[in-house]
N, C-alpha and C positions, 0 to 999 in steps of 0.2 A: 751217254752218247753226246757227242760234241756238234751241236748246229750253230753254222753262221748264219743268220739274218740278215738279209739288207732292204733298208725299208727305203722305197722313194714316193717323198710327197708330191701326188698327182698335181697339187696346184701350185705350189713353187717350185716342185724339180730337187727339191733337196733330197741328197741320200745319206742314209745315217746304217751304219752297219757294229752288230753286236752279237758278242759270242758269247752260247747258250750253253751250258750243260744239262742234260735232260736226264734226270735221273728218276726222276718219276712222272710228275702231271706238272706242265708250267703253263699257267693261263696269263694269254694277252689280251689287250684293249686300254684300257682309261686309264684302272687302278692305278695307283703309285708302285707299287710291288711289280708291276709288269718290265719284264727284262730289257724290252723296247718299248716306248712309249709310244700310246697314238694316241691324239685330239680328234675331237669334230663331235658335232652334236647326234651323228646316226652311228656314234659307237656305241660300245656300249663296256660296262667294264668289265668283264668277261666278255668278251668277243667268241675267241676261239681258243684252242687247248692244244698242248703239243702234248703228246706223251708216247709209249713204247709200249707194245705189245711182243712179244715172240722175237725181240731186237728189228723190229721195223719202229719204220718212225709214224705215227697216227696223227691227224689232225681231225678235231670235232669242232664242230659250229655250234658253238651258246647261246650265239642271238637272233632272233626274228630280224635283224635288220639288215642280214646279209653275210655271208663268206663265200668267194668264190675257187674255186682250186684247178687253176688253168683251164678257166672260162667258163665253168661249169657251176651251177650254183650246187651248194652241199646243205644238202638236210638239216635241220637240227639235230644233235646228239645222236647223229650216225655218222660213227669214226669213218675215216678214210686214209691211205695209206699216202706217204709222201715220199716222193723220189730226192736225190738231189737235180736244182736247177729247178725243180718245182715253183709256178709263181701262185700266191694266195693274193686273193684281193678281197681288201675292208672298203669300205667307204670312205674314200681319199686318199688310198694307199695301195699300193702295188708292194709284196713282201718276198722275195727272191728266198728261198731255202737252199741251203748246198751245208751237204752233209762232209763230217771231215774223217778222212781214212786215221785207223789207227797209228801210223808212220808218221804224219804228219801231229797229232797229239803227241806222240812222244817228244819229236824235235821244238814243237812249241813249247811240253811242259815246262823248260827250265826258265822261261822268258814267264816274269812275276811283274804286272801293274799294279802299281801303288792303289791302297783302296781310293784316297781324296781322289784321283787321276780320275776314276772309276763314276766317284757322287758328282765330281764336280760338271764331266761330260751331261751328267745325266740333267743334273737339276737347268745347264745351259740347255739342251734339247728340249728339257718340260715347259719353256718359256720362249715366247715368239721373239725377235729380236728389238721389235717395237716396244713389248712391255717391259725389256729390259732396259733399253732407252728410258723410257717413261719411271720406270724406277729410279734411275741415276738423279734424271733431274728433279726428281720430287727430294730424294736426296740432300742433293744442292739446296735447290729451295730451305730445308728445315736448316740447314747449316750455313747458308746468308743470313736467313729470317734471327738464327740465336745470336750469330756475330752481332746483327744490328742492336738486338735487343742488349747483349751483356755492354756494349761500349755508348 
């Protein structure tokens, strides 16, 4: 089954949107393996679970520290069903669900994204845009510091 995500970070407002294939059990939160990434110290890595019972879509809550599914808080590891338009909320996130009709996976399938296109979105989302800053010119830094030193 084909689910779009759209995750918007509650304290900058940013939205990051990613499409899932759900063919068995996909767990989001922290991990690096998580299809959408989320930070913050009250996640957790395992957060929650998407997976498919009877071709519905299920969400389960993994952590004590919270899942909500349109306003509602949800049990620990008692599934629940998910609609399209469904909103899930983690702790500093708000994550829109919209499921994709099979009409529309067909006319998508022929459209192929490059894998780098793919790492490269991600590993920029997995870093705030400060510490990618703060890398550049550290950077910099080690590459004046050698120039000085070789001449």
């Amino acid at each position: 089954m084909q689910v779009t995500l759209i995750r918007l970070n509650t304290s900058t407002q940013e939205t990051v949107e990613a499409q899932v294939d759900i063919e068995d059990r996909v767990v989001l939160g922290r991990h690096l393996d998580s299809p959408l990434l989320l930070q913050g110290e009250a996640l957790s890595r395992q957060h929650f679970a998407l997976f498919i019972t009877d071709e519905q879509l299920m969400i389960e809550n993994l952590s004590a520290n919270g899942t909500r599914l349109n306003g509602e808080a949800l049990a620990v590891q008692n599934p629940s069903s998910l609609q399209s338009g469904d909103l899930v909320e983690v702790p500093g996130y708000q994550i829109r669900v919209e499921l994709r009709e099979a009409s529309q996976n067909e006319a998508t399938a022929e459209i192929k994204v490059p894998v780098w296109q793919t790492y490269g979105k991600a590993a920029l989302n997995f870093f705030d845009p400060l510490e990618i800053t703060l890398l550049l010119c550290a950077i910099a830094c080690i590459c004046l510091f050698t120039y000085y030193i070789a001449t």
